[in-house]
C-alpha positions as CSV (number, residue, x, y, z in Angstrom):
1,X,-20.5,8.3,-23.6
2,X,-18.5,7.5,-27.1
3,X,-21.1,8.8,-29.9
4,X,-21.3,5.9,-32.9
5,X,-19.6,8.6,-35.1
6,X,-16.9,8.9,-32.7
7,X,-16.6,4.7,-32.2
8,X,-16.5,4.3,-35.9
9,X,-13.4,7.0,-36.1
10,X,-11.1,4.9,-33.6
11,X,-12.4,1.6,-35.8
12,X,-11.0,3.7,-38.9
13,X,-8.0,3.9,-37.3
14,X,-7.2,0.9,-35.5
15,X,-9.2,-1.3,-36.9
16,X,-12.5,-2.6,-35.6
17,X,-11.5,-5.5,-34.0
18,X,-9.2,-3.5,-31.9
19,X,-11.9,-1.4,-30.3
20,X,-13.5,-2.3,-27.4
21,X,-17.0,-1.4,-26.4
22,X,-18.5,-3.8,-24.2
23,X,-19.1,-3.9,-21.3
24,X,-17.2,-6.8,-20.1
25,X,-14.6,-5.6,-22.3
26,X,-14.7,-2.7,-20.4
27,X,-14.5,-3.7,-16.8
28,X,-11.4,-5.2,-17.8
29,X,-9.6,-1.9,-18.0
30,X,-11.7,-0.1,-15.2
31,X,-8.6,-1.1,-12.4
32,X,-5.4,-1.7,-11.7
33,X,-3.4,-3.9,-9.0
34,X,-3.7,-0.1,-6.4
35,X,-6.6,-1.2,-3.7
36,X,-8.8,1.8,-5.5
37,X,-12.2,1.8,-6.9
38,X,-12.7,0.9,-10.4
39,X,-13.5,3.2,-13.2
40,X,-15.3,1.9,-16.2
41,X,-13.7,3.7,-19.5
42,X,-15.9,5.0,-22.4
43,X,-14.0,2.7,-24.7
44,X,-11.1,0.7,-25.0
45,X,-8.6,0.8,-28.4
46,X,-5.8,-1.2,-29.2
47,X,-3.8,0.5,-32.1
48,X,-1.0,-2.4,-33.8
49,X,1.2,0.4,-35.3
50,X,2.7,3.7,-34.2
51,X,1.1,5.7,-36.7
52,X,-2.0,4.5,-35.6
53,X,-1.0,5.3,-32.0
54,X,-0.1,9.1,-32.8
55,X,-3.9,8.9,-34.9
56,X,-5.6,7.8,-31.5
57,X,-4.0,10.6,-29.1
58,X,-4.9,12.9,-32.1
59,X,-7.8,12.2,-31.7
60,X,-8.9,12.1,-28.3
61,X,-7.1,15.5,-28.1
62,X,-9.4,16.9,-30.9
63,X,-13.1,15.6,-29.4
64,X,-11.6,16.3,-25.3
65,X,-11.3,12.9,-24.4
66,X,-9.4,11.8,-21.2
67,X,-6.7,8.7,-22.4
68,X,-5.5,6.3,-20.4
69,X,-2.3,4.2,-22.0
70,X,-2.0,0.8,-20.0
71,X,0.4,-1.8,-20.2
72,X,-0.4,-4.8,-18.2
73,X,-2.1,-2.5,-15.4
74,X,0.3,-4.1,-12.7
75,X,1.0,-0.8,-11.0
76,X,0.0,-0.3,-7.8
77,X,-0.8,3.2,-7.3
78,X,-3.7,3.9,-9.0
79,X,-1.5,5.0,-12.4
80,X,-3.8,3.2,-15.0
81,X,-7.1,3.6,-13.3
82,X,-8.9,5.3,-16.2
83,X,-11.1,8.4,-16.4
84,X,-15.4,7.7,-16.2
85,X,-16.5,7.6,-20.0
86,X,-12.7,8.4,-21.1
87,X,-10.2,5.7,-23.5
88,X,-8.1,3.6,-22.7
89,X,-5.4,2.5,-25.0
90,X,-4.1,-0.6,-24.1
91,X,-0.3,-1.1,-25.2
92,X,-0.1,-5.5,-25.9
93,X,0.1,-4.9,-29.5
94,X,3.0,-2.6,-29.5
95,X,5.4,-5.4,-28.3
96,X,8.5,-5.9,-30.7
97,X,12.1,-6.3,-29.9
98,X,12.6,-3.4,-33.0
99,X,17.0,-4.1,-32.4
100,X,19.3,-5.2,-29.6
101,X,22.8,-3.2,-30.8
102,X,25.4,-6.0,-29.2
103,X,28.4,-3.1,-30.3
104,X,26.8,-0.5,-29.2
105,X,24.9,-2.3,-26.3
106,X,21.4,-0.8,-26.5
107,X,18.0,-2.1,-27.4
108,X,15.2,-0.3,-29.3
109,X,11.9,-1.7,-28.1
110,X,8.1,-0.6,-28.9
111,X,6.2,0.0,-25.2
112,X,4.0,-3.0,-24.5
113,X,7.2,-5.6,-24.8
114,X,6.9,-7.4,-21.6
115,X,10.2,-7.1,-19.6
116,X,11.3,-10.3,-18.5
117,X,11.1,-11.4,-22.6
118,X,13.2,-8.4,-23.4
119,X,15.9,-9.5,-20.3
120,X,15.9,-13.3,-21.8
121,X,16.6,-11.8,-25.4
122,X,19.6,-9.8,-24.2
123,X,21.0,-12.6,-21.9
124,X,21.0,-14.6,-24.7
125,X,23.3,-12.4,-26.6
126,X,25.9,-12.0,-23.2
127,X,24.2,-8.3,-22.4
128,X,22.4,-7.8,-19.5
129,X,19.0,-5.6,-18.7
130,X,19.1,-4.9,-14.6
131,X,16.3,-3.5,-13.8
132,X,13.9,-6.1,-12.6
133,X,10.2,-5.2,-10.8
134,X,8.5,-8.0,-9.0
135,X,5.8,-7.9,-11.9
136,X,9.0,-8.3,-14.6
137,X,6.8,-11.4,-15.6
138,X,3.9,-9.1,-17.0
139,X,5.1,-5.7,-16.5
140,X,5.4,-3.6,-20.0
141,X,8.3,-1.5,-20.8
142,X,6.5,1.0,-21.4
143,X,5.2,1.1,-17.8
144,X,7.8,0.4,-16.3
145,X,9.6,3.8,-18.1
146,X,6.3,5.8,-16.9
147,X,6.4,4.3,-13.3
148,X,10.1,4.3,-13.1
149,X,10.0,1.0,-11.9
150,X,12.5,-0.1,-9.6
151,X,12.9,-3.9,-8.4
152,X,15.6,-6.7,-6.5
153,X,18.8,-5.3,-8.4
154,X,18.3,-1.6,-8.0
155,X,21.0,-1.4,-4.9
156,X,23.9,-2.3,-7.4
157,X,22.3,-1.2,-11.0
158,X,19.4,1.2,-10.4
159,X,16.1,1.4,-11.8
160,X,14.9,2.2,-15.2
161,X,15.1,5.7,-15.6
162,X,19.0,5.1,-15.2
163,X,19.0,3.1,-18.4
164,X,16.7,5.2,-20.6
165,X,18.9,6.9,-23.2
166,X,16.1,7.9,-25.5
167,X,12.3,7.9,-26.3
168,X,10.2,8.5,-29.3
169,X,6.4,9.6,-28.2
170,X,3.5,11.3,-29.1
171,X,2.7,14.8,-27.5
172,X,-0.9,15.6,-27.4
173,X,-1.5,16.5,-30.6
174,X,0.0,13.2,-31.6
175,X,3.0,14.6,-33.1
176,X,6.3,12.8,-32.6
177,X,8.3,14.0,-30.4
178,X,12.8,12.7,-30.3
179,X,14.7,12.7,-27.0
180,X,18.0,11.3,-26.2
181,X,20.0,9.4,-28.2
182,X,21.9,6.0,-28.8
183,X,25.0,7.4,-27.8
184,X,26.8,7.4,-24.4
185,X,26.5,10.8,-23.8
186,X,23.9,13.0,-25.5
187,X,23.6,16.6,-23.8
188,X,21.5,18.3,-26.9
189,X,18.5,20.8,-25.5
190,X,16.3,19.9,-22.9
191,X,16.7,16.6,-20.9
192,X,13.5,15.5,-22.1
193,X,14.2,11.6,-21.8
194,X,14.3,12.6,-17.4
195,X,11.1,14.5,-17.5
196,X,9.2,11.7,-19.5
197,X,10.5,9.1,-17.2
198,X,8.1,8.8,-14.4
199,X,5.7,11.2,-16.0
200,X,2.5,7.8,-16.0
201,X,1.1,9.4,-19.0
202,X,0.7,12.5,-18.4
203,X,2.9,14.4,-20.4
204,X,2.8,12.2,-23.7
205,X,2.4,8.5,-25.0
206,X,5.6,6.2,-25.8
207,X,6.1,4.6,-29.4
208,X,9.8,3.4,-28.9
209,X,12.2,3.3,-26.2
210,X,15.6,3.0,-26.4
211,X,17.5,1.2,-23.5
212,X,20.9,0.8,-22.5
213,X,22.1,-2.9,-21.6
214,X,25.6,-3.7,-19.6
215,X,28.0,-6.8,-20.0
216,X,26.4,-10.0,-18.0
217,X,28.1,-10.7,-14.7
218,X,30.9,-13.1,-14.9
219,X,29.6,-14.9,-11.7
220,X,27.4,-14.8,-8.9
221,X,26.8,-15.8,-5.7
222,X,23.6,-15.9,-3.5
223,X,23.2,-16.7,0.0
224,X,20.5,-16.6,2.9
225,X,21.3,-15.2,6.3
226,X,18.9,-16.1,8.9
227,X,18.3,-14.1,12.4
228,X,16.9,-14.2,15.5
229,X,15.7,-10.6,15.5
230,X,14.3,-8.1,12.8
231,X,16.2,-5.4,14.4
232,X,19.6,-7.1,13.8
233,X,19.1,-8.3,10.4
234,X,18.5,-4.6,9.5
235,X,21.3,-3.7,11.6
236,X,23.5,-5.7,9.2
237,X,21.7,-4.3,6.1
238,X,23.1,-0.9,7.3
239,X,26.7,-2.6,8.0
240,X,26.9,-4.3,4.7
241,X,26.7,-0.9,3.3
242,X,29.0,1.2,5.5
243,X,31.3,-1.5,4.2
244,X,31.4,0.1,0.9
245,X,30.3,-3.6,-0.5
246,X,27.8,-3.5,-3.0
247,X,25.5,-6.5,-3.1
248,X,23.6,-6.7,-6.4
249,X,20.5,-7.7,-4.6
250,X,20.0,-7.4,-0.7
251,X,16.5,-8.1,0.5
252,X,15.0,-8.8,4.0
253,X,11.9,-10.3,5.0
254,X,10.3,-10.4,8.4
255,X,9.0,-13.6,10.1
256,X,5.1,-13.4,8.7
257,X,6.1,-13.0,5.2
258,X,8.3,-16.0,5.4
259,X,6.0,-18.1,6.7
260,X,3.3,-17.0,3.9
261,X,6.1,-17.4,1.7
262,X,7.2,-20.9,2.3
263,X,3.9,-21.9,2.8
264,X,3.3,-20.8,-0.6
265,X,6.5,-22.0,-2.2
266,X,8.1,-24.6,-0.2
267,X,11.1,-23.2,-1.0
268,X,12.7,-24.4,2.3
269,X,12.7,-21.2,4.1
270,X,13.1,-21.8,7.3
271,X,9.8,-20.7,9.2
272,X,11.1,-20.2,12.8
273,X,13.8,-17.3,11.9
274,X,12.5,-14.0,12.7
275,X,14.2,-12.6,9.6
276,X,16.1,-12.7,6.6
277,X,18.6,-11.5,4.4
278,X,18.6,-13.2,0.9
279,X,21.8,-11.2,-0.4
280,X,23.5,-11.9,-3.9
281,X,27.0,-10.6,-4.8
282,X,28.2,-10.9,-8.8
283,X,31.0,-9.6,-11.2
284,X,34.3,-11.5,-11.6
285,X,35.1,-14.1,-9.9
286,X,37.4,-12.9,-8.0
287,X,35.4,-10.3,-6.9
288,X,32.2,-12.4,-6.2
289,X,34.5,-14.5,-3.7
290,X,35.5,-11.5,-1.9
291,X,32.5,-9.5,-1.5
292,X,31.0,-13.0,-0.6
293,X,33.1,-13.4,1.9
294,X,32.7,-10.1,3.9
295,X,29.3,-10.2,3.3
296,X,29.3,-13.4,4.9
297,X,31.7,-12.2,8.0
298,X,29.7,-9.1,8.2
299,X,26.5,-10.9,9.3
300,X,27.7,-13.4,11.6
301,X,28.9,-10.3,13.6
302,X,25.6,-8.7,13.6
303,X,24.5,-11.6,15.1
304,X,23.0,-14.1,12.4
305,X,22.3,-18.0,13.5
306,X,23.1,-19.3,10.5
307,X,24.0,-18.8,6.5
308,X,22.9,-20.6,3.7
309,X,25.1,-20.3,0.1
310,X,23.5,-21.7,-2.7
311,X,25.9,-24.4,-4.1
312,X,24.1,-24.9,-7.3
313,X,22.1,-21.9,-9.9
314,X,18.7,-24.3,-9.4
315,X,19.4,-23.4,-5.7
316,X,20.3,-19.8,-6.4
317,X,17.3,-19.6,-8.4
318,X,14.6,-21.6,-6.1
319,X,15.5,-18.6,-3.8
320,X,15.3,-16.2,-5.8
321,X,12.0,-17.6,-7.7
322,X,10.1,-18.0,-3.4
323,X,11.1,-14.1,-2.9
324,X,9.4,-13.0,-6.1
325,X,6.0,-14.8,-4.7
326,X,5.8,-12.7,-1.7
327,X,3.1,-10.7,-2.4
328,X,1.2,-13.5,-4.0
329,X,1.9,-15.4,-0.7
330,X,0.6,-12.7,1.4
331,X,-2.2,-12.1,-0.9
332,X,-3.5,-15.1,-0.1
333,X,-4.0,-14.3,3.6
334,X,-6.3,-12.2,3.4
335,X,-9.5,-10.6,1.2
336,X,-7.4,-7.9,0.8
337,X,-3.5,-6.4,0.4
338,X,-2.2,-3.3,0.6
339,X,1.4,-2.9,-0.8
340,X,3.3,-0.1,0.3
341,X,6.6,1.6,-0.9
342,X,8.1,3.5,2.3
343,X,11.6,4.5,1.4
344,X,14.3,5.6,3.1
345,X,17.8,6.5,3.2
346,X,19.7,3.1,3.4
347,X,21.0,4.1,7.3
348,X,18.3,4.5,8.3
349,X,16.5,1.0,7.5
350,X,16.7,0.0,11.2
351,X,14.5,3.1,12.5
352,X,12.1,2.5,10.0
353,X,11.5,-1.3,10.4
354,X,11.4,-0.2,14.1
355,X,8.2,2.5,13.3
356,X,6.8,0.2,11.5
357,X,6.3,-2.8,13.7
358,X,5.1,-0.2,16.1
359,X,2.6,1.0,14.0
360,X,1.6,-2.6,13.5
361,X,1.0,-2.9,17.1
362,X,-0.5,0.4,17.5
363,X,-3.4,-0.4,15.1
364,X,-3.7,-3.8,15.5
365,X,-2.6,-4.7,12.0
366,X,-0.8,-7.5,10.4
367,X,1.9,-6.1,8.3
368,X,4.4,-8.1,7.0
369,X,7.0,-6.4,6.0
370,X,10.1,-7.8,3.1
371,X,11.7,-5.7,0.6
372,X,14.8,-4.1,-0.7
373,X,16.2,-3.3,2.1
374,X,19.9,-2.3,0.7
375,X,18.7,0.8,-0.9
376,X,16.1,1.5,1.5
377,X,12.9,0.6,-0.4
378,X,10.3,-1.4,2.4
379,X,7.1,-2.9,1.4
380,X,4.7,-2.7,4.6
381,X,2.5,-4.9,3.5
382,X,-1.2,-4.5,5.3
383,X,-3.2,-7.4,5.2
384,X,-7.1,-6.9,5.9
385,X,-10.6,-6.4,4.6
386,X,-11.7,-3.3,2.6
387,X,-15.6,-4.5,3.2
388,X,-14.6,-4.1,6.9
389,X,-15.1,0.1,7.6
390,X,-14.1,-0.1,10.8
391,X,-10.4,-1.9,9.7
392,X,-10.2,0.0,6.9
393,X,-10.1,3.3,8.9
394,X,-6.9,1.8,11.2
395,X,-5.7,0.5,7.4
396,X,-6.0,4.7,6.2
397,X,-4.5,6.1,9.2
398,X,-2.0,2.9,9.5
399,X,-0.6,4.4,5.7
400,X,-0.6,8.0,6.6
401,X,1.7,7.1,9.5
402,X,4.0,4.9,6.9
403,X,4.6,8.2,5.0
404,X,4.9,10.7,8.0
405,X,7.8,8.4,9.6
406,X,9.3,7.7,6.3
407,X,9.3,11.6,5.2
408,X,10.8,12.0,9.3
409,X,13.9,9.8,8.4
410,X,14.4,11.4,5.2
411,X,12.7,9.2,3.0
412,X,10.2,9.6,0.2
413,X,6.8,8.2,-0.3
414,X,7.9,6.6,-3.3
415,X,10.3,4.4,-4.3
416,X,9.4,2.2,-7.4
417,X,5.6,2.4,-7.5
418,X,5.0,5.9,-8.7
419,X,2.3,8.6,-7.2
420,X,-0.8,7.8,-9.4
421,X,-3.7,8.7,-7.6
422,X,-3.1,6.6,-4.5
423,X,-0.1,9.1,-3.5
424,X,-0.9,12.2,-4.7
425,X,-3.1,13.8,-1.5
426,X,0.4,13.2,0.5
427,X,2.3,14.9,-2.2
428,X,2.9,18.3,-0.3
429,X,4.3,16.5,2.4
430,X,7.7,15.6,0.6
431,X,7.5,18.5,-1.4
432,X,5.6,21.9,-1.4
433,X,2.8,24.2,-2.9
434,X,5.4,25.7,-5.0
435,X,6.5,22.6,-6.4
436,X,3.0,21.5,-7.3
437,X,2.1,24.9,-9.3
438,X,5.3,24.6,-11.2
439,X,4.3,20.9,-12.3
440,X,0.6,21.9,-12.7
441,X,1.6,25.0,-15.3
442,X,4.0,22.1,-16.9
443,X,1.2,20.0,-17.2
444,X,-1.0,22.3,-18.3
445,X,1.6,23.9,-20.7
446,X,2.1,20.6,-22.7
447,X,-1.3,19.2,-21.9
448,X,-4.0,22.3,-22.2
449,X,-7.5,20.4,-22.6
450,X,-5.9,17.8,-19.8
451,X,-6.8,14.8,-21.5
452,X,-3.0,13.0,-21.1
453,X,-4.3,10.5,-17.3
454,X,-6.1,13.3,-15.6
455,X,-6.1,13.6,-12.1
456,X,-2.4,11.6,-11.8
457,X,0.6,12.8,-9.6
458,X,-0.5,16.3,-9.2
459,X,-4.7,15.8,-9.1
460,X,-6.3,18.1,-11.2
């Protein structure tokens, strides 16, 4: 419990109405979108200022507090799932747009600045922020840098860690800490920037973050290839790439999700195709025509029954708009989802898709499977009902198969959605002992009373 004394020091520094005791208030922050139990914090505090940020981690550190920084808790591994009787600072305040350098094409932003507002504000200007989760509506900044969030565009442009150039944050004693710069190249001491990336809080607490941004494509072109066959559409994923074209975006989506989808969206997805590839090309024009083109060759040889080019951006976007409801379509299915984040190398796509409609049958699970299938990021999505024990024990031993066959074609338990707790008993498996201790004396090292998200990535 949070003694009075304590509850009046966190009013002192954030001010009263930013500290939340209730219990209603409470349960708000005891979850996150992960299919985990709820934790119910000690208190919640919403600091407006960085200097009352550094005063709240300063705090906690002093009186052994576990602290919990949330954005908009849209994670899905467990990440923001606070400690029992901890704090949990939630980020919504901290939302300002502090520059956007057109010269020097970089933005400086504080880390609850949701990340679709800070795309729009850049687009406006002719710059361009790729990175682009599913949760881009909501999703923070700041979590997306401690997630490392991935999304639609990361084939062509990455994910966020790979426009990062710099962070200001708190360590534990709530002392600011510099990395990076807002130059091209910095290579001064430690790559710090890298090892905060990722990190969900348990290494230090953002304040700003500096982001690079890239000219905005000249032109773009989006299309929808429809097949007969989930094996063949991810037989021309794996094409598309061996011919060294590089799609901005390049998704598939098996038959059940496109039915949930169009049922949801009416998007005109057509409901009988077993599969599809919504693929979009951009850059010059010139460019866009050509990769169009091959792209467009290269999937009527693997077999697709027809393709679809949007002629107008309401088209383009309509598409674009029905993919981004997919897991809300599939949520709807059933009492309960469970989102998962097999990833492997992009040859590979075909085997996987393969293992996991197998392990579909072998449990007896719907699993409808869409994602970004041109840089080997699935979502194996589980539909079912947690109140059910019996399902629920297929659902656990349905996941731990995900992650063995992944980790078998070279893959990695995570691509976008971070370890959190959800991940990190399966840890070991991609990596070993070794690598935990080093990470556990590194955590321990920066973080000695362990109040930075206990019990993330590495347990403890």
């Amino acid at each position: 419990m949070i003694s009075q004394s304590l509850l009046e020091e966190f009013q002192a520094k954030v001010g009263a109405d930013n500290v939340f005791s209730e219990d209603t208030d409470r349960l708000t922050y005891s979850y996150d979108a992960a299919v985990l139990e709820p934790v119910m914090p000690g208190l919640v505090v919403r600091p407006a200022t960085g200097e009352a940020l550094g005063q709240v981690v300063r705090l906690c550190n002093q009186n052994r507090i576990a602290l919990t920084v949330r954005g908009a808790g849209t994670n899905l591994s467990g990440g923001t799932i606070p400690i029992a009787g901890g704090v949990v600072v939630v980020t919504n305040a901290l939302n300002r747009i502090e520059e956007i350098n057109e010269q020097d094409m970089y933005a400086v932003v504080q880390p609850g600045v949701v990340t679709a507002k800070l795309a729009a504000a850049v687009e406006a200007k002719g710059l361009f922020y790729p990175p682009d989760p599913g949760s881009q509506a909501v999703s923070t900044l700041g979590g997306n840098v401690a997630e490392n969030a991935g999304g639609l565009r990361g084939l062509k442009y990455g994910v966020t860690r790979d426009y990062v150039m710099g962070l200001q944050f708190f360590d534990v004693d709530g002392q600011p800490i510099k990395t990076g710069s807002r130059t091209v190249k910095c290579a001064t001491g430690y790559n710090l920037t890298g090892l905060m990336v990722g990190s969900e809080g348990t290494l230090g607490v953002f304040n700003k973050i500096t982001l690079k941004l890239i000219p905005l494509p000249q032109d773009r072109k989006s299309m929808v290839a429809v097949f007969d066959e989930m094996g063949s559409a991810s037989e021309a994923v794996a094409a598309i790439i061996a011919s060294h074209v590089v799609p901005a975006t390049l998704e598939i989506m098996d038959n059940f999700t496109i039915r949930a989808v169009e049922d949801y969206s009416h998007a005109g997805l057509p409901k009988e195709a077993a599969a599809l590839l919504l693929i979009e090309v951009d850059g010059h024009p010139a460019q866009v025509a050509d990769d169009a083109a091959k792209v467009e060759t290269i999937c009527r040889q693997m077999g697709a029954a027809d393709i679809r080019v949007a002629k107008t951006a309401a088209e383009r976007d309509k598409v674009w708009a029905a993919r981004r409801t997919a897991l809300s379509a599939l949520a709807k299915l059933r009492p309960t989802l469970v989102l998962e984040d097999a990833t492997v190398p992009r040859s590979r796509i075909p085997a996987m898709v393969k293992a996991i409609q197998a392990i579909s049958a072998r449990y007896g699970l719907a699993i409808g499977t869409f994602g970004h299938a041109g840089d080997g990021n699935l979502h194996p999505t589980i539909l079912t009902d947690r109140r059910d024990k019996a399902e629920w024990k297929k659902v656990e031993a349905a996941i731990t198969d995900i992650f063995d066959q992944a980790l078998a074609l070279g893959g990695t338990l995570s691509g976008e959605h971070g370890t959190g707790i959800a991940k990190s008993c399966y840890l070991e498996k991609e990596t070993s002992p070794a690598t935990i201790l080093y990470s556990r004396r590194l955590k321990a090292a920066l973080d000695p009373n362990n109040i930075l998200n206990p019990g993330k990535i590495i347990g403890g």
